[in-house]
VOMIDREN-731553 format. One line per field, with one value per atom (N, C-alpha, C): residue number from 1; x, y, z. Coordinates in steps of 0.2 Angstrom, whole numbers, plus 5000, padded with zeros to 4 digits. Example, Ala and Ser with C-alpha at 12.3 -4.5 7.8 and 13.67 -1.06 7.14 Angstrom:
BEGIN
pos 1|1|1|2|2|2
c1 5066|5062|5066|5064|5068|5064
c2 4972|4978|4984|4989|4995|5000
c3 5039|5039|5039|5035|5036|5039
This chain:
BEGIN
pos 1|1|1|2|2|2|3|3|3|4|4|4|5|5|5|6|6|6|7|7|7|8|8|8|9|9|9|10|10|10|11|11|11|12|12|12|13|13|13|14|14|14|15|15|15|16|16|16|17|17|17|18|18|18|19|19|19|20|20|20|21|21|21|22|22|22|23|23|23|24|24|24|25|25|25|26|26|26|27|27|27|28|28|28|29|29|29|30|30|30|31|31|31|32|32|32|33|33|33|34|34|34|35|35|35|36|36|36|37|37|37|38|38|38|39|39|39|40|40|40|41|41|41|42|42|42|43|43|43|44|44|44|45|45|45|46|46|46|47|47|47|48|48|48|49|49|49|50|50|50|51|51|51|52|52|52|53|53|53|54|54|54|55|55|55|56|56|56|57|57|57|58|58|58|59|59|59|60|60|60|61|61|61|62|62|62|63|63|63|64|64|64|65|65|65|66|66|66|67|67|67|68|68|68|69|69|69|70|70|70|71|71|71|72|72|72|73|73|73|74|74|74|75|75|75|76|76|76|77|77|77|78|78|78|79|79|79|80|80|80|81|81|81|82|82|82|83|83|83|84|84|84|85|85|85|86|86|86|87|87|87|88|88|88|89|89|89|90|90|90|91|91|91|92|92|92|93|93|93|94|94|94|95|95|95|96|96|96|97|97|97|98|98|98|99|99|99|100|100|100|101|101|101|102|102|102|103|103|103|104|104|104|105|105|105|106|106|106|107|107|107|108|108|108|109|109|109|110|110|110|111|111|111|112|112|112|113|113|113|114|114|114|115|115|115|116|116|116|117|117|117|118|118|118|119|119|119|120|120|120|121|121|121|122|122|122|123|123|123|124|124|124|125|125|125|126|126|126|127|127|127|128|128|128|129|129|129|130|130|130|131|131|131|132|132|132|133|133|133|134|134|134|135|135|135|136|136|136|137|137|137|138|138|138|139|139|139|140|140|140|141|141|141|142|142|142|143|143|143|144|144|144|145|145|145|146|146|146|147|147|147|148|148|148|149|149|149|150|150|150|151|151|151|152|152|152|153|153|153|154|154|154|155|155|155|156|156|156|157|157|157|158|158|158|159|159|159|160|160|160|161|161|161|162|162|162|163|163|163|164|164|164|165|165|165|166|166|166|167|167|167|168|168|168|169|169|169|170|170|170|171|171|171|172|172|172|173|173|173|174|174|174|175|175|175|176|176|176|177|177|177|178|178|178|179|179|179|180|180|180|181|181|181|182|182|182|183|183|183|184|184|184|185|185|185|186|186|186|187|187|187|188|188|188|189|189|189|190|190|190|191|191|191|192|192|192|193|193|193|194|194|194|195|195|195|196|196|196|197|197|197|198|198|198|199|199|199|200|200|200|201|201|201|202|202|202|203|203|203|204|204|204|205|205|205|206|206|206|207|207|207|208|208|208|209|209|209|210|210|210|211|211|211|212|212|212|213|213|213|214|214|214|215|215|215|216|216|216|217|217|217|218|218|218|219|219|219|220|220|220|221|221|221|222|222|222|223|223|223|224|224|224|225|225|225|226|226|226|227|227|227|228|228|228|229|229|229|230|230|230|231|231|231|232|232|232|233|233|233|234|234|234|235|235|235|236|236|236|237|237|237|238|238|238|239|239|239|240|240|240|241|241|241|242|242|242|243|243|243|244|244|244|245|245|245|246|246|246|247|247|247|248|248|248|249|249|249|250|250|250|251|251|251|252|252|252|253|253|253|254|254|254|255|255|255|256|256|256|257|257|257|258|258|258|259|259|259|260|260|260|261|261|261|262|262|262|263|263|263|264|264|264|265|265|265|266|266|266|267|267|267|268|268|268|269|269|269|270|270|270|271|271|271|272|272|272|273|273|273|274|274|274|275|275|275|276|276|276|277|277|277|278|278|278|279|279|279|280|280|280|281|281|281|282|282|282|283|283|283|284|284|284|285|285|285|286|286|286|287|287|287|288|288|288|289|289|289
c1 5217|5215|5222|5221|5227|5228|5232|5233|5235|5238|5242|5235|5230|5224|5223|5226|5223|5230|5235|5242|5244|5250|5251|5259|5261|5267|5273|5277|5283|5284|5287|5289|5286|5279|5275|5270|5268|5264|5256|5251|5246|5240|5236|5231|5222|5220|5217|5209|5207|5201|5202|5208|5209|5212|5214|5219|5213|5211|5207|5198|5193|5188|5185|5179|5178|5170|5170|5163|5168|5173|5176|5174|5175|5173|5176|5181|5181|5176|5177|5172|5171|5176|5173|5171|5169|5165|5159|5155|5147|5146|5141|5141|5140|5137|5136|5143|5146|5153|5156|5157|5162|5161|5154|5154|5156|5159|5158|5165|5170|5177|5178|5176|5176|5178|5171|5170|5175|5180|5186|5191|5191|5199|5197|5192|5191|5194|5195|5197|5203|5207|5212|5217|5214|5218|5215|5210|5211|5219|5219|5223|5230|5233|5238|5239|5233|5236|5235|5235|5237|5245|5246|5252|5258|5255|5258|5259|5254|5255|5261|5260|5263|5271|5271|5280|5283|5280|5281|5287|5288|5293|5292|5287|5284|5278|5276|5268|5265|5259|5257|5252|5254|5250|5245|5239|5236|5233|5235|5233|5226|5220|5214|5212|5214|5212|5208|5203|5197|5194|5189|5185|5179|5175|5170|5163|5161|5158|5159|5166|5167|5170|5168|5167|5172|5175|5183|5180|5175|5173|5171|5165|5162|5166|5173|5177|5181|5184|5187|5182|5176|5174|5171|5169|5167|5174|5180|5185|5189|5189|5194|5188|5184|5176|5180|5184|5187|5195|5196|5201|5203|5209|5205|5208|5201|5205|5212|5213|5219|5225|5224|5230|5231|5223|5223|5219|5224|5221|5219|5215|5212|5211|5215|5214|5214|5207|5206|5209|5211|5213|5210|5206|5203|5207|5203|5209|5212|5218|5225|5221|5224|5219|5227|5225|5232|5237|5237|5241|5246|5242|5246|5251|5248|5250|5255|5257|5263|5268|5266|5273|5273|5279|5280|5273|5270|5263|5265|5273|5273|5270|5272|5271|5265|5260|5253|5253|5255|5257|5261|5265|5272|5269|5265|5261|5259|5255|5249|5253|5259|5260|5260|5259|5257|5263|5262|5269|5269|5276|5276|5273|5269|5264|5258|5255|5251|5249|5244|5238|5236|5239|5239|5233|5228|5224|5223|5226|5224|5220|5213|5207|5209|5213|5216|5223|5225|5233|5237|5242|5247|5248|5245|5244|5238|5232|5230|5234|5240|5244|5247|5244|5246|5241|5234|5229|5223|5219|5217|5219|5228|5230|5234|5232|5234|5229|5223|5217|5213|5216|5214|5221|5227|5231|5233|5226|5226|5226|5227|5229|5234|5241|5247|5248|5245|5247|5245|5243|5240|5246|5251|5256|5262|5261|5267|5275|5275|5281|5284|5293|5296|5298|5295|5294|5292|5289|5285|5287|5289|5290|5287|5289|5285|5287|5282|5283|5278|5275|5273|5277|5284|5289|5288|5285|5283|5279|5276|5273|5278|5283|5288|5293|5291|5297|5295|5286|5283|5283|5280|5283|5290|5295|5300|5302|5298|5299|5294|5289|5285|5289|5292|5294|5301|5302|5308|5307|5299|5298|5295|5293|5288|5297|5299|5305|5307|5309|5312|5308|5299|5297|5298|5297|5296|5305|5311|5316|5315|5311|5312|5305|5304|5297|5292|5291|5281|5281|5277|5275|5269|5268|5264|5260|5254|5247|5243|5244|5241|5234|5229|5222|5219|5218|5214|5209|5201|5195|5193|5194|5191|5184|5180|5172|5173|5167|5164|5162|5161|5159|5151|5147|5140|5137|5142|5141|5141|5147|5147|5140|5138|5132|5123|5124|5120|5119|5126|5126|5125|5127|5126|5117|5116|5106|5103|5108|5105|5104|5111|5113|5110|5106|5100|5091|5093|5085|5085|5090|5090|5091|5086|5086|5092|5094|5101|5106|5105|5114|5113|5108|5109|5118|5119|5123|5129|5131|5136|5136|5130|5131|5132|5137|5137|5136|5132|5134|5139|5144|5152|5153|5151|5154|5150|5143|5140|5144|5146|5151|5157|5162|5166|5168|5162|5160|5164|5162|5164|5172|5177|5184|5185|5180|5182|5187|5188|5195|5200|5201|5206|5208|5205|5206|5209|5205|5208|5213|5216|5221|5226|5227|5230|5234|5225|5227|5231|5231|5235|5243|5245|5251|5254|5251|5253|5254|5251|5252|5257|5260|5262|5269|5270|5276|5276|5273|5273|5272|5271|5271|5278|5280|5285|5285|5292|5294|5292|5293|5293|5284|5283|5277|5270|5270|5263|5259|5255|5246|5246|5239|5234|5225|5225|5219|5211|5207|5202|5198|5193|5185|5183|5176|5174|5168|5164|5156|5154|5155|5150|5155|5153|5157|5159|5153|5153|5164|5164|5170|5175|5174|5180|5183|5178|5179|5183|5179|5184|5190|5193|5201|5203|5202|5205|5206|5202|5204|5209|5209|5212|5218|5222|5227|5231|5226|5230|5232|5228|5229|5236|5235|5242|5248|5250|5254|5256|5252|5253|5257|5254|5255|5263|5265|5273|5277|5274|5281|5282|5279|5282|5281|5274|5275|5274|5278|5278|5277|5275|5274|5281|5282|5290|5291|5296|5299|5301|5299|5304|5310|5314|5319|5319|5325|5324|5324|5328|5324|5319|5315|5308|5302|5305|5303|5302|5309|5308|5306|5304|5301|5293|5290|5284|5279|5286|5284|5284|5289|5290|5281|5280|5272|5267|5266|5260|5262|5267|5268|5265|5267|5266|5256|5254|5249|5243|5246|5244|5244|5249|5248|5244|5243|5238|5231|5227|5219|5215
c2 5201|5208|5211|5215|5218|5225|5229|5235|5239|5237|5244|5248|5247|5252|5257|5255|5259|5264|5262|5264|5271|5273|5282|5279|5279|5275|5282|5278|5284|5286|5295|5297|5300|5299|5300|5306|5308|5314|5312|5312|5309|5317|5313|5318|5314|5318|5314|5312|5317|5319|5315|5315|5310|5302|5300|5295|5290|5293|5287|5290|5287|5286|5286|5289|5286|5282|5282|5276|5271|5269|5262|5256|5251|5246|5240|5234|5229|5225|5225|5219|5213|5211|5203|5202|5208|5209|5212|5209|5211|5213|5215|5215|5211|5206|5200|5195|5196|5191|5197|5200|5205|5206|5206|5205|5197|5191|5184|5187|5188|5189|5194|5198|5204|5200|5195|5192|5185|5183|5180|5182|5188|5192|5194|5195|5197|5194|5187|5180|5179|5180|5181|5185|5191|5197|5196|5191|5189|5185|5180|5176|5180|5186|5186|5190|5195|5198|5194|5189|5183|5184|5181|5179|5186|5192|5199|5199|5199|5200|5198|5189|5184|5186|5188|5188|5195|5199|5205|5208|5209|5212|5217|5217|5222|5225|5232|5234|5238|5236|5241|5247|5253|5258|5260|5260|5261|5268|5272|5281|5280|5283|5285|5291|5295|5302|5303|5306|5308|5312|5315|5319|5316|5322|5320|5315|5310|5306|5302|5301|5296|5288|5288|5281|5278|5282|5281|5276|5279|5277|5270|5268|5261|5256|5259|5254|5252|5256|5253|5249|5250|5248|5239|5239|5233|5228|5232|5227|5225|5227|5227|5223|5219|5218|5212|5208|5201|5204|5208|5209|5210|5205|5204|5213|5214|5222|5223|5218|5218|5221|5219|5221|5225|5229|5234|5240|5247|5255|5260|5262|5267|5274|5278|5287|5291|5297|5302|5305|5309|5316|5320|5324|5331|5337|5343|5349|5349|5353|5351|5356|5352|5356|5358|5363|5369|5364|5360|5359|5354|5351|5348|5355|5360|5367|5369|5366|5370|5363|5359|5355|5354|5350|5351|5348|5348|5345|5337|5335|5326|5323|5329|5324|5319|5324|5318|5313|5313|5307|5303|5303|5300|5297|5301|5298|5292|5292|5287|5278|5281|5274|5267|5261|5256|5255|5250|5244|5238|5236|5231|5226|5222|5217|5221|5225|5229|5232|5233|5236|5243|5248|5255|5258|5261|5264|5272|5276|5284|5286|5289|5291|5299|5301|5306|5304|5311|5310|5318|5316|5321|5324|5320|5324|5331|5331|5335|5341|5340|5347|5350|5345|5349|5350|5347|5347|5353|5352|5358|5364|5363|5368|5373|5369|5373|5374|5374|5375|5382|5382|5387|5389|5392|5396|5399|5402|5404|5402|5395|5390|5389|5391|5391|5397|5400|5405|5405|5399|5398|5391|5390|5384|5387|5393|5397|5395|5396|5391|5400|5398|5404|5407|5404|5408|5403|5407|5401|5404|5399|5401|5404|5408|5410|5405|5410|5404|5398|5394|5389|5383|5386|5381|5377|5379|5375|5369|5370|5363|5357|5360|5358|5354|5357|5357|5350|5350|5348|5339|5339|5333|5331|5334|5331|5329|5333|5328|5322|5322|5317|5312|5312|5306|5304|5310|5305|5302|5305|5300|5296|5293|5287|5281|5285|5279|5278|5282|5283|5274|5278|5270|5264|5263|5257|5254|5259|5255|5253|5256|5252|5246|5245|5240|5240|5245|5251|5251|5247|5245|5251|5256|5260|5258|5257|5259|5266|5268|5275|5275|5275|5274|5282|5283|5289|5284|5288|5285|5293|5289|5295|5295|5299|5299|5308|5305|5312|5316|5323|5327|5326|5323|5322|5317|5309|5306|5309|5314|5317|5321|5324|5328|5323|5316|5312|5309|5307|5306|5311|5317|5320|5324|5322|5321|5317|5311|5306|5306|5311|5309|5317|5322|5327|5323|5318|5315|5310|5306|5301|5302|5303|5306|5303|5296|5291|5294|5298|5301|5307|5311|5317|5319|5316|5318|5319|5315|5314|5320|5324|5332|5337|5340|5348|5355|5359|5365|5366|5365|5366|5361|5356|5353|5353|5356|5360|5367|5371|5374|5373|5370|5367|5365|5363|5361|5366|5369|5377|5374|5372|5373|5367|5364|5357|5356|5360|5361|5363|5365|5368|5362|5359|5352|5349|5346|5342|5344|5351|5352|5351|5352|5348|5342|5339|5332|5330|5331|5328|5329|5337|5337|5333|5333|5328|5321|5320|5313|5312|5316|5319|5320|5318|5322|5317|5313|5307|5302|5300|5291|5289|5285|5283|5276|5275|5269|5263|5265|5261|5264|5269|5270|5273|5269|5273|5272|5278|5280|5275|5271|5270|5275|5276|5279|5274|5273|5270|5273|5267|5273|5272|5275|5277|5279|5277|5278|5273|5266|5260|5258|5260|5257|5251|5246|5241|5238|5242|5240|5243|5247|5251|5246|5245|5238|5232|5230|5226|5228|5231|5234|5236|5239|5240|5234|5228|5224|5219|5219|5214|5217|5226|5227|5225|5226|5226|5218|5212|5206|5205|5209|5202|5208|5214|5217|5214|5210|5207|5199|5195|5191|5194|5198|5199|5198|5199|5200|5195|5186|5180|5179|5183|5181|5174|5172|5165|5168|5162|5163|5160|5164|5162|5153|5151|5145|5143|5140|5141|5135|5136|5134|5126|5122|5117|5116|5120|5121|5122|5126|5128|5122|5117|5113|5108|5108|5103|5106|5113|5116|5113|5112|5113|5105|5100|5095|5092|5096|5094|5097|5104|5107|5101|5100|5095|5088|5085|5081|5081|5087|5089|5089|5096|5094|5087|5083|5075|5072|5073|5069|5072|5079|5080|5079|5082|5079|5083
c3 4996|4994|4992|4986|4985|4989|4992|4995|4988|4985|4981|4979|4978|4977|4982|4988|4996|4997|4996|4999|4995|4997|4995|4995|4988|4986|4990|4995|4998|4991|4992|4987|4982|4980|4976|4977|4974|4972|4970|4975|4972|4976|4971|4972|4972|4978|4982|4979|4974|4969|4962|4960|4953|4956|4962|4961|4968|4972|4977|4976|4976|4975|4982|4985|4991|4990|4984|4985|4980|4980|4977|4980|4977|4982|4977|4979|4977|4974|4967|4963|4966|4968|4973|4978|4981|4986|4986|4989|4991|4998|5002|5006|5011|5007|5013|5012|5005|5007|5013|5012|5014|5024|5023|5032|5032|5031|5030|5033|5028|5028|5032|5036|5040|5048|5047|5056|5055|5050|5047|5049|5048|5051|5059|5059|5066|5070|5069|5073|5072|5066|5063|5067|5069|5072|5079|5082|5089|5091|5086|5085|5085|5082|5080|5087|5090|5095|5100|5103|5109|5107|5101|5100|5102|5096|5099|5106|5112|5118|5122|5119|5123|5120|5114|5113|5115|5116|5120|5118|5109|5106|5102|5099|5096|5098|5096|5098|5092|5090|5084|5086|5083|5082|5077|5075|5072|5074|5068|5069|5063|5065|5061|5061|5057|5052|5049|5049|5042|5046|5038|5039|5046|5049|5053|5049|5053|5051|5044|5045|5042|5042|5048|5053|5056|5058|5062|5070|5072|5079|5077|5072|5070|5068|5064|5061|5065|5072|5077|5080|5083|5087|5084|5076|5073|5072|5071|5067|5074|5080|5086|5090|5088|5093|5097|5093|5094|5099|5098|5103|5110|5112|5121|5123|5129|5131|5134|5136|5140|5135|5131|5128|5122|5122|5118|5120|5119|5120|5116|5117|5111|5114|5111|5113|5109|5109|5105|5108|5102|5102|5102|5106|5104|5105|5106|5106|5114|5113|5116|5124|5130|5134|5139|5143|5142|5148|5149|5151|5145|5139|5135|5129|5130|5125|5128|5136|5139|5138|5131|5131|5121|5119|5114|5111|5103|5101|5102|5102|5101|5108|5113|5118|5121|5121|5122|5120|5113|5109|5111|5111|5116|5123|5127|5133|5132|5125|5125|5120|5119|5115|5118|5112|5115|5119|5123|5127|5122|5122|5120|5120|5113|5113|5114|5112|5114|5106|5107|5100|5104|5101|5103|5096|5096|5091|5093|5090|5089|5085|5090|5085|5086|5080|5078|5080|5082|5081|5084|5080|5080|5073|5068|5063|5062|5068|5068|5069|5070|5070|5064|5059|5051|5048|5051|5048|5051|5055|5057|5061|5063|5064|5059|5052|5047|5045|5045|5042|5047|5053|5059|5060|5056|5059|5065|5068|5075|5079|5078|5083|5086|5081|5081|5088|5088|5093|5099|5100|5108|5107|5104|5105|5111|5110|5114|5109|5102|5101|5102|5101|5103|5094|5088|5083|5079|5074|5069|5062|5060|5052|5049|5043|5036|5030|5028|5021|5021|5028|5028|5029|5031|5033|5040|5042|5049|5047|5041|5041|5037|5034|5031|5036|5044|5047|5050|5052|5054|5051|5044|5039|5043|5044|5042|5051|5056|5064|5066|5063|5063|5058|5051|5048|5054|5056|5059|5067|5070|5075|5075|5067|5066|5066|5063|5059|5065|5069|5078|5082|5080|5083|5079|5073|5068|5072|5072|5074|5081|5086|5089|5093|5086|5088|5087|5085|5087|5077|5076|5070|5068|5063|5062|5058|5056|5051|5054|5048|5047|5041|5043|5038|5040|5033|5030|5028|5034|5029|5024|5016|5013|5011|5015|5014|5009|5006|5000|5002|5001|5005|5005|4998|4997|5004|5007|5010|5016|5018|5023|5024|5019|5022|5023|5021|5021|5028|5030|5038|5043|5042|5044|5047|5042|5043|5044|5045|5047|5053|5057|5064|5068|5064|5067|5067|5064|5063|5064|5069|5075|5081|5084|5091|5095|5095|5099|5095|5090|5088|5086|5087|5091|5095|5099|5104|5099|5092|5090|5084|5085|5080|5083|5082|5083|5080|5081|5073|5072|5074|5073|5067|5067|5062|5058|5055|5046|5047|5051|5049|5048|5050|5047|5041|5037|5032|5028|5027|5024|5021|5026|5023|5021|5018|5015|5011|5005|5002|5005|5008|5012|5016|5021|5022|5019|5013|5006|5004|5003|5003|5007|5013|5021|5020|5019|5020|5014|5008|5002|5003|5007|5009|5012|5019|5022|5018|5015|5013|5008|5004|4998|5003|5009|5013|5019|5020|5027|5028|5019|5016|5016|5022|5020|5020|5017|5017|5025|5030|5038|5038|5037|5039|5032|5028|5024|5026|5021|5022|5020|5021|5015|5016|5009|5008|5007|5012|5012|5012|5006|5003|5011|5013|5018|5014|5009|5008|5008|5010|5011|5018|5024|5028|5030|5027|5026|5024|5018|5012|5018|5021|5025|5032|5032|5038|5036|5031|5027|5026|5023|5020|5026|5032|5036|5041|5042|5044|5042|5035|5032|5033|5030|5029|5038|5043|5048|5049|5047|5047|5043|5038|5034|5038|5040|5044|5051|5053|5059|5058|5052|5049|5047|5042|5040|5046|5052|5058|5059|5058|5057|5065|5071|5077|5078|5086|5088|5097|5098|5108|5109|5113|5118|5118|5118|5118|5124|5128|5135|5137|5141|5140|5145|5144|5146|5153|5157|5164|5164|5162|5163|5163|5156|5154|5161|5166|5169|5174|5178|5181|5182|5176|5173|5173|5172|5173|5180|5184|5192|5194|5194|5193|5192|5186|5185|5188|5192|5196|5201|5204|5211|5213|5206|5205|5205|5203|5201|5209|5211|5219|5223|5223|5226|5227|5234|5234|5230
């Protein structure tokens, strides 16, 4: 599969209405190949996280961003089905609770990163602090910060301490994927009534979020900055449709498959002590009852 369709080229100026589609889908995919290929990488990315664990050098983070109901919780939980838990964590991010306010916004984040060999997934992030803290400005005043910019420089500032604590991790290990699912606002409103007219997902509606709706643009706009300001080189977006969930499942597990695949992992080599360690072990074991 090719990514250049999904990715937000570092440096580049894209806009999210003319350049990504969120009912796009692969012409060579259907839905029934595409789940074939889905439960293929599944087993794929079982396979590469043993190896990730076992060589205990690197750790990836996968950050998921999007609008609500656009299936951030389905896509982790169908594309990570295959993954042992031992060696993968997943933390949402909701709003910041006062004891996280009395410290800078990175740190929660900083608490939660994977360990080495280790598949770390944030359902949200820290980028919520350019997205609906710029969307709710009044938010900003319950941070305690000791002054906030004008202008809008804070988010200016903000870009530029996020790019240098992702590059901060990528150097030392902490491989990042960052997916944006982009769902439509029309999709958005269809789920959205699906999930008041199914009494089991019920639980997953709020009226907060058909009000919310309201700053859809505003959002849209958010989020194009950011992306437009925190595609980089060590760590880009990629922009994933999110109207057939089906296709988002796919693209997001494949992009994670061939990223684990680049690091060239291998399981530890052990040395020739060990070797002869290991042989005296299975001897010892053999003459036993």
């Amino acid at each position: 599969m090719n990514h250049d369709a999904f990715i937000v080229p570092p440096k580049a100026k894209i806009s999210l209405l003319k350049d990504y589609n969120p009912a796009y889908k692969d012409d060579y995919y259907e839905k029934a190949e595409a789940q074939i290929k889905l439960q293929t990488d599944i087993e794929r990315l079982a396979k590469y996280q043993n190896i990730l664990y076992a060589q205990n050098t690197y750790a990836l983070l996968i950050i998921f961003q999007a609008m609500d109901a656009a299936g951030k919780d389905s896509t982790i939980k169908h594309v990570m089905s295959g993954v042992n838990p031992q060696g993968c964590q997943v933390f949402s991010f909701k709003q910041p609770s006062a004891e996280e306010l009395d410290h800078d916004y990175l740190w929660r984040s900083m608490k939660a990163l994977p360990e080495r060999g280790r598949v770390g997934i944030f359902n949200r992030s820290y980028y919520e602090e350019t997205l609906v803290v710029r969307v709710h400005p009044e938010l900003l005043k319950k941070q305690q910060l000791p002054q906030i910019p004008e202008d809008n420089r804070i988010w200016q500032q903000r870009f530029e301490e996020i790019n240098n604590f992702e590059k901060y991790l990528v150097n030392n290990g902490i491989i990042i994927l960052k997916f944006f699912l982009n769902i439509s606002k029309s999709e958005q409103k269809k789920r959205f009534i699906a999930r008041i007219e199914t009494p089991e997902k019920n639980w997953k509606f709020s009226a907060s979020d058909a009000i919310e709706r309201a700053f859809w643009d505003d959002y849209m706009q958010a989020y194009e900055d950011v992306f437009n300001h925190t595609s980089t080189e060590s760590a880009p977006w990629y922009i994933i449709p999110a109207d057939r969930k089906w296709f988002t499942r796919l693209v997001v597990a494949d992009i994670i498959c061939s990223k684990l695949k680049e690091l060239n992992l291998r399981y530890p080599t052990v040395t020739e002590e060990h070797q002869r360690e290991l042989l005296k072990a299975k001897q010892l074991l053999e003459n036993q009852d």
